[in-house]
C-alpha positions as CSV (number, residue, x, y, z in Angstrom):
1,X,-67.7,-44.2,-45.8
2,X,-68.5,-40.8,-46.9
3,X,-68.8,-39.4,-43.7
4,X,-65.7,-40.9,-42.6
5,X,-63.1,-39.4,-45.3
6,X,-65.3,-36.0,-45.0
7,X,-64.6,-36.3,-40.8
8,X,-61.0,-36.6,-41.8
9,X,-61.1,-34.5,-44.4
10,X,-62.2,-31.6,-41.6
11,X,-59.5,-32.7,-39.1
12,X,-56.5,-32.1,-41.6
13,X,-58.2,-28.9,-42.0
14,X,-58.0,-28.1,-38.7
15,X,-54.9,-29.5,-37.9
16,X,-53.1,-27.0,-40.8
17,X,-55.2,-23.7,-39.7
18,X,-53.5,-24.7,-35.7
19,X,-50.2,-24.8,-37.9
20,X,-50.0,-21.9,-39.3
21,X,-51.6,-19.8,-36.4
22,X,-48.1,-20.8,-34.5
23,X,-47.1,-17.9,-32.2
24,X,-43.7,-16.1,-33.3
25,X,-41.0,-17.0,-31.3
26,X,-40.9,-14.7,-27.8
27,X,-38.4,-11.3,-27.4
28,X,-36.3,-11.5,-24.4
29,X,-35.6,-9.1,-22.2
30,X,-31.6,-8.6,-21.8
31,X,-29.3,-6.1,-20.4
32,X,-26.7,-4.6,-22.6
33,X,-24.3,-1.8,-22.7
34,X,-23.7,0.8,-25.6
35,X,-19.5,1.4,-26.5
36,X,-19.1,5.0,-25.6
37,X,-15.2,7.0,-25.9
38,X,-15.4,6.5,-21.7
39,X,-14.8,2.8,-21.7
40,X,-11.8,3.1,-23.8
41,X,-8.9,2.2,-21.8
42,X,-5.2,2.2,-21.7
43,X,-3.1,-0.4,-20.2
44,X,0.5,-0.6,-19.5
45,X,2.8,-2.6,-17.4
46,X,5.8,-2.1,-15.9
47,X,8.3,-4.4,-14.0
48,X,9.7,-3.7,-10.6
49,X,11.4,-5.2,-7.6
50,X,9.8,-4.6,-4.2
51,X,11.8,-3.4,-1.0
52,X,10.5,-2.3,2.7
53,X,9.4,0.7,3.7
54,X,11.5,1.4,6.3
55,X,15.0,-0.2,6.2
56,X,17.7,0.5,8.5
57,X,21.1,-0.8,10.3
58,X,21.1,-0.7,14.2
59,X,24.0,0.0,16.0
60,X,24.7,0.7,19.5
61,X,25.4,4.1,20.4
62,X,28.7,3.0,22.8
63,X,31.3,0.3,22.9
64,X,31.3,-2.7,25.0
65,X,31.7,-6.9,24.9
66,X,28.2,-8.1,23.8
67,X,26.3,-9.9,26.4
68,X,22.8,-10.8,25.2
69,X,21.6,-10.9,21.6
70,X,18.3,-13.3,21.3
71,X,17.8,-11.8,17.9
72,X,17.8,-14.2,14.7
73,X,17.3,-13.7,10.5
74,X,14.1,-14.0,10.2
75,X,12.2,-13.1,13.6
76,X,9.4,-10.7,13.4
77,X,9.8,-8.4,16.2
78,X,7.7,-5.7,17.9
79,X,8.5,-2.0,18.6
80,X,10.7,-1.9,21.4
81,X,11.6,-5.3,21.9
82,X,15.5,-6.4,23.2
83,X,17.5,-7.3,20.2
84,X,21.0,-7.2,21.7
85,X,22.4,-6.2,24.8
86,X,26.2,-4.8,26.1
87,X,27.8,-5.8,29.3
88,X,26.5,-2.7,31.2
89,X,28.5,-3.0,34.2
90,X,31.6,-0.4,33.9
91,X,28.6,2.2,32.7
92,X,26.7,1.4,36.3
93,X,29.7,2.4,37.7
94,X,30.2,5.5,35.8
95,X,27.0,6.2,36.8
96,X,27.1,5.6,40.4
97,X,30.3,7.3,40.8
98,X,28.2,10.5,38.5
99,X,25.8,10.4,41.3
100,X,27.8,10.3,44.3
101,X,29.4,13.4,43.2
102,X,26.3,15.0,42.9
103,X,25.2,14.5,46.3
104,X,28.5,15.4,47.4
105,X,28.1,18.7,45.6
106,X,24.3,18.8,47.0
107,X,25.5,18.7,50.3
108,X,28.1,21.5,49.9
109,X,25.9,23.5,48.5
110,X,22.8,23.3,51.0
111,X,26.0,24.1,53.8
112,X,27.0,27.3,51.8
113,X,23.4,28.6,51.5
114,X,22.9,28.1,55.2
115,X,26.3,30.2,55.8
116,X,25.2,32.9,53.5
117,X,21.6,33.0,55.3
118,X,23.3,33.9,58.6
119,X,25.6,36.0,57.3
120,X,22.6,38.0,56.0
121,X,21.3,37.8,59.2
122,X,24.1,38.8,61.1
123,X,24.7,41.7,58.5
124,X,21.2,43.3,59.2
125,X,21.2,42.9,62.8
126,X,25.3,44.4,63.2
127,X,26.4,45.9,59.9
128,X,29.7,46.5,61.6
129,X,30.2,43.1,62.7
130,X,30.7,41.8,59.1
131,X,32.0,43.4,56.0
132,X,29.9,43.3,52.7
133,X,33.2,41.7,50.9
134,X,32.6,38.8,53.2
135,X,29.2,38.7,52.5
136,X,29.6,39.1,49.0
137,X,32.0,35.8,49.2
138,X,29.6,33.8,50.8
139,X,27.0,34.5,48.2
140,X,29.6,33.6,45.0
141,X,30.3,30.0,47.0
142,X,27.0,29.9,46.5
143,X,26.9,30.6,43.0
144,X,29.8,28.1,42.3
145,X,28.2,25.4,44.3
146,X,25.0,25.6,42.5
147,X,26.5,25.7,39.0
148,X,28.7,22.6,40.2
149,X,25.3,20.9,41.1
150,X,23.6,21.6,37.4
151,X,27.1,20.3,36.1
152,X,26.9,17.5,37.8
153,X,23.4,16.9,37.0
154,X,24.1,16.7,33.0
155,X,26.7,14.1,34.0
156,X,24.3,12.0,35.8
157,X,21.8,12.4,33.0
158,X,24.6,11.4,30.4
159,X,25.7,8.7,32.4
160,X,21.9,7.6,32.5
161,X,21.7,7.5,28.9
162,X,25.0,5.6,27.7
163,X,23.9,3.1,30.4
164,X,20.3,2.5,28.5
165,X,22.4,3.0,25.2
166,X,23.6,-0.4,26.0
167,X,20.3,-1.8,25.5
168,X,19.8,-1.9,21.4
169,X,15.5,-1.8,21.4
170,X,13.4,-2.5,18.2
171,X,11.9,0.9,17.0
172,X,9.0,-0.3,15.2
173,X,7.6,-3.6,14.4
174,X,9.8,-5.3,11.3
175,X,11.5,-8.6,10.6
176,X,15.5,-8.6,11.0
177,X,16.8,-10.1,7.6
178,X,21.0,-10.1,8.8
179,X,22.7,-9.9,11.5
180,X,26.6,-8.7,11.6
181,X,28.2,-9.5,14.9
182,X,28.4,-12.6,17.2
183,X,27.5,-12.9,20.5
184,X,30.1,-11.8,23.2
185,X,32.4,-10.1,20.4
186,X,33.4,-6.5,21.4
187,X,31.2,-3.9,19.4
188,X,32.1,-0.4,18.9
189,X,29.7,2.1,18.9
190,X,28.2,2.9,15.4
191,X,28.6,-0.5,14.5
192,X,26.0,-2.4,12.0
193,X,24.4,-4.7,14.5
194,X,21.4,-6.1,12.8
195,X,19.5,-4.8,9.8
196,X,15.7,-4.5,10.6
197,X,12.6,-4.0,7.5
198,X,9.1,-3.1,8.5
199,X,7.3,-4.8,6.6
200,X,3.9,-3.3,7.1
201,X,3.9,-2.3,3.4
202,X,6.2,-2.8,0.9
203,X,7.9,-0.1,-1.9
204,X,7.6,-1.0,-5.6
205,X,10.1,1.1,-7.8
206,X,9.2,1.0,-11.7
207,X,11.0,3.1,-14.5
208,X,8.2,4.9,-16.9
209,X,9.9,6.4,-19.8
210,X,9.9,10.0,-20.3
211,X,6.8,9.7,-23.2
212,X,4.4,8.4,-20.5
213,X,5.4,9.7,-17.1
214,X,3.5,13.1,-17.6
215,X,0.2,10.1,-17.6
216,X,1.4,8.7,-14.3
217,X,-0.8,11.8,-12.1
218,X,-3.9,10.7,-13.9
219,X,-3.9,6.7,-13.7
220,X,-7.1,5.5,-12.3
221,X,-5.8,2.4,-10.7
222,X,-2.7,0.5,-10.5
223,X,-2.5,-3.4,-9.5
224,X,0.5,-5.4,-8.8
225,X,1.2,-9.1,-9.9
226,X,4.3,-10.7,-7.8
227,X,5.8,-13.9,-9.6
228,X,5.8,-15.4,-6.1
229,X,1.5,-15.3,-6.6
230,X,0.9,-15.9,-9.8
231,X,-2.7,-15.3,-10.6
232,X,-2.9,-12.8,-8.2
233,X,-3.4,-9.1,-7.9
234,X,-2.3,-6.5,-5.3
235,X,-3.5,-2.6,-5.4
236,X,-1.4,0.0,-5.1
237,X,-0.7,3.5,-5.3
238,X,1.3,6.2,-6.3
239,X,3.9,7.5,-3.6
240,X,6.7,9.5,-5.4
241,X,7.0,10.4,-9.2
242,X,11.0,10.8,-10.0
243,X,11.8,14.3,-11.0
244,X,15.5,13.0,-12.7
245,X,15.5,11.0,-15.8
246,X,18.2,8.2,-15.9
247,X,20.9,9.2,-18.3
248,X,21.0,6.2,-20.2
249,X,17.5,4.8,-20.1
250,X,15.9,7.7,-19.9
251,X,13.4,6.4,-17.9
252,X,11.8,8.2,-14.3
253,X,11.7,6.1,-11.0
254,X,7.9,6.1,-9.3
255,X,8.0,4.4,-5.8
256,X,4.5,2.8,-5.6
257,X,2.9,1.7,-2.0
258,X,1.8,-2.3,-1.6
259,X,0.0,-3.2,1.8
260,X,0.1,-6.3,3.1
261,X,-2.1,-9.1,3.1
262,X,-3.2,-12.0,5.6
263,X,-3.1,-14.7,3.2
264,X,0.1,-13.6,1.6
265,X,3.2,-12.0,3.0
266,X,4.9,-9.9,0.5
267,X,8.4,-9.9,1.3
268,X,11.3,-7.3,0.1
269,X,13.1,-8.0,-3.0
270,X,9.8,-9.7,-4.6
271,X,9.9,-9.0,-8.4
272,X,6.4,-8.4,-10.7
273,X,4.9,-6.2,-12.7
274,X,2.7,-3.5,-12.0
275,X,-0.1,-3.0,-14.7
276,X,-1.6,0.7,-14.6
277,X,-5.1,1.5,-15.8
278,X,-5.9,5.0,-17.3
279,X,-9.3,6.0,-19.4
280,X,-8.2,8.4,-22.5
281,X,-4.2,8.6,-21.2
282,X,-2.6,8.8,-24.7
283,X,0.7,7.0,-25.1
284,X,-0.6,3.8,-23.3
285,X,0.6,0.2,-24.9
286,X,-2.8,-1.3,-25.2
287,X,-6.1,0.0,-25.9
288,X,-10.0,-1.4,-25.9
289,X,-13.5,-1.4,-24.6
290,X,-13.6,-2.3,-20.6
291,X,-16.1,-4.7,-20.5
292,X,-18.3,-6.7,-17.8
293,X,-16.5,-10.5,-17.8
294,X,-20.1,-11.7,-18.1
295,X,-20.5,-9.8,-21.3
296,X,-17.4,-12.0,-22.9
297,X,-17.7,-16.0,-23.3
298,X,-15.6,-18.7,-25.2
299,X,-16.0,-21.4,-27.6
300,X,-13.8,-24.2,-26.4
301,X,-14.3,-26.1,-29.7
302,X,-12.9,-23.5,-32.0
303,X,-10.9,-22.2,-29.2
304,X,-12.3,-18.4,-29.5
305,X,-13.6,-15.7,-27.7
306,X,-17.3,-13.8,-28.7
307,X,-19.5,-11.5,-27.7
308,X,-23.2,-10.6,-28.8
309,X,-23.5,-7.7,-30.8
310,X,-27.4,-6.1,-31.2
311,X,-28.7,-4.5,-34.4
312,X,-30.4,-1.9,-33.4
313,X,-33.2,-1.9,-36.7
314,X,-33.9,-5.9,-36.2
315,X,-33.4,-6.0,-32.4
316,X,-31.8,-10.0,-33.2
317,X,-28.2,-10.4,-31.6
318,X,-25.5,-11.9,-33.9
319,X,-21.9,-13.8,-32.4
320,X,-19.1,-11.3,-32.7
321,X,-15.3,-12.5,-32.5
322,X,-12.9,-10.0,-30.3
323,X,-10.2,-10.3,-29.4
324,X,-9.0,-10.3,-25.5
325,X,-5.9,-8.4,-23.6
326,X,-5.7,-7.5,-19.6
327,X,-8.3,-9.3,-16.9
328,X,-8.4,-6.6,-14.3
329,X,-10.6,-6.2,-11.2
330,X,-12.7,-3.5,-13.2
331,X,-13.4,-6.2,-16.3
332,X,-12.1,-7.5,-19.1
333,X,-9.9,-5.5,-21.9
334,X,-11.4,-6.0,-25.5
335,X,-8.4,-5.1,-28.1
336,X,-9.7,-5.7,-31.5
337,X,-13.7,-6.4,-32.7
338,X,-15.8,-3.6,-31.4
339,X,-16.2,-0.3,-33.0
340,X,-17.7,3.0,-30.6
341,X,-21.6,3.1,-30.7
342,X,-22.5,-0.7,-30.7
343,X,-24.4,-2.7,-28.0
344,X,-23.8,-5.4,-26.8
345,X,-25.3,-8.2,-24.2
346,X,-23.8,-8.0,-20.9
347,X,-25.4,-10.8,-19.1
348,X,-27.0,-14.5,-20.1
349,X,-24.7,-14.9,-22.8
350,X,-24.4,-19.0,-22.8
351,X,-28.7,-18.9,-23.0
352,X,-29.0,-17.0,-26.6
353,X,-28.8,-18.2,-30.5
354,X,-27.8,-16.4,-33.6
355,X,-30.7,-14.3,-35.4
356,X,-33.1,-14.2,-31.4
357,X,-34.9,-10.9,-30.7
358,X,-33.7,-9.0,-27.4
359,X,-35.6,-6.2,-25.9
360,X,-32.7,-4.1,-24.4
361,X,-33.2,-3.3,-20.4
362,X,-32.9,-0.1,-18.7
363,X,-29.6,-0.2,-16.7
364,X,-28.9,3.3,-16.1
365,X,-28.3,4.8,-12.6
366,X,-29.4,8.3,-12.1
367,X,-28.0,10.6,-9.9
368,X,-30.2,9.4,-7.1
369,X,-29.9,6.0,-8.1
370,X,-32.9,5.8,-9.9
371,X,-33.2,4.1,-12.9
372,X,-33.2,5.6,-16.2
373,X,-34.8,4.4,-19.3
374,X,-31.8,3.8,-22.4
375,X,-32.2,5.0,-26.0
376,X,-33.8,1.8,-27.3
377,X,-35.2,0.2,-24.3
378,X,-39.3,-1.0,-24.4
């Protein structure tokens, strides 16, 4: 019995030395970032109204009874392509009768220059039997005759053109969004035909008030968001910066530059806003810390957003409220809860608890792209 209660005795011995000889709990390796001036942001946005590129009204460049217009709102049409046609019959006519005269004139002329060749002839041979005013006739009928021909020429060549004017030709590939005139109604020339908008890109305009347009050279990027695509963004650029303040808004126009998409046809008239990104551009509405979206993660239950923060003496992460402003394609804009010099897990959020040990990674890029140990990093 003795030797029983001392065997147990020995085993609860043992079983509390195991116990306290537990192994701490393990530091895991995570990447973070550091909250430097750089990754302070500025975000502003603007609403606009899109329009085409180019835009234009084509007319005909002569009068006549339309014939032909297979044009209708909405086709998308190639450079060069027939859009309407006039009756081109009395300008065939003008032309034909052009070029009859011109090989009437042709003919004249190649007589008169044979006439003057043997009245050369006949003038070196027997200078007596002409007189140089005779010859000196001969050679201005020439001179007529050949500026007749180059008249006549131009009048061909005109007569060329009005007839192809009556063919009214796509000049580059667009969509027609009106058309004025009927089929077979009498057009005159200059007349809006059709109104034609390549739509190969698209023109934002936005007014920037006079306190932030001297920001506009250095914005880094600019995306658009059309109401027609919510949820969506679309870069653009910069194409002119107004130099002319509106009197009463005191606001400058800047035309920005959309291209199109496959999956989405931006069309003219298409309203959004365009949201512009600048690092350090004074003046700007909102301002944060850029983050990485993995770096950010939410708390359905209490319906907030958190990020880790890292003491740097303990090395244990702690949950950190912030609050959120613009998702952009470069990250995610923190407005309030951060403060310049902190760290901060970027990556495995969802995996960590309040009070665990991190060991920071080396993330760095040199200028080779090798990597470079951070302050802090085992």
């Amino acid at each position: 019995m003795n030797r029983i209660f001392g065997l147990l005795v020995g085993l609860s011995l043992l079983v509390g030395g195991c116990q306290k000889s537990e192994p701490p709990p393990p530091v895991r390796p995570a990447r973070a970032m550091e909250l430097k001036e750089e990754e302070v942001v500025r975000l502003h946005s603007f609403p606009g109204r899109t329009r085409a590129v180019d835009r234009v009204n084509l007319s005909f460049r002569v009068s006549g009874p339309l014939i032909e217009r297979p044009a209708k709102v909405g086709d998308e049409v190639k450079k060069g392509v027939l859009l309407a046609r006039i009756d081109p019959r009395d300008f065939e006519v003008k032309l034909d009768n052009a070029e009859g005269k011109l090989e009437q004139a042709k003919a004249q002329l190649r007589f008169a220059e044979s006439d003057y060749q043997r009245a050369q002839n006949i003038y070196k041979k027997d200078p007596g039997a002409i007189s140089e005013s005779f010859l000196d006739q001969k050679k201005e009928e020439v001179g007529q005759l050949q500026g007749e021909v180059r008249s006549l020429a131009a009048s061909v060549e005109a007569a060329e053109d009005e007839l192809s004017y009556t063919y009214l030709l796509s000049p580059y590939d667009g969509m027609i969004v009106a058309i004025y005139v009927q089929n077979f109604e009498f057009v005159k020339a200059k007349q809006p035909i059709l109104r034609l908008l390549n739509n190969s890109q698209v023109e934002m305009v936005i007014d920037v008030p006079e306190s932030l347009i001297s920001e506009i050279p250095n914005v880094q990027e600019i995306n658009v968001e059309f109401d027609a695509f919510p949820g969506r963004e679309f870069p653009a650029e910069v194409k002119e910066i107004g130099t002319e303040a509106s009197v009463t808004t005191r606001t400058y126009p800047v035309t920005l530059i959309v291209d199109q998409h496959e999956d989405a046809t931006i069309l003219a008239g298409m309203a959004g806003q365009a949201v512009l990104i600048s690092k350090q551009a004074p003046g700007f509405s909102e301002e944060g810390f850029l983050l990485p979206t993995t770096a950010v993660f939410t708390d359905n239950a209490r319906d907030k957003t958190f990020v880790w923060i890292i003491n740097p003496e303990t090395q244990e992460v702690s949950m950190r409220e912030v609050e959120t402003g613009k998702l952009t394609a470069q990250g995610i804009l923190v407005t309030e809860g951060l403060t310049e010099g902190e760290w901060l897990i970027t990556a495995g959020v969802y995996s960590l608890h309040e009070g665990q040990k991190v060991v920071i990674l080396p993330v760095k890029l040199g200028p080779k792209g090798e990597q470079i140990e951070i302050d802090g990093a085992s």
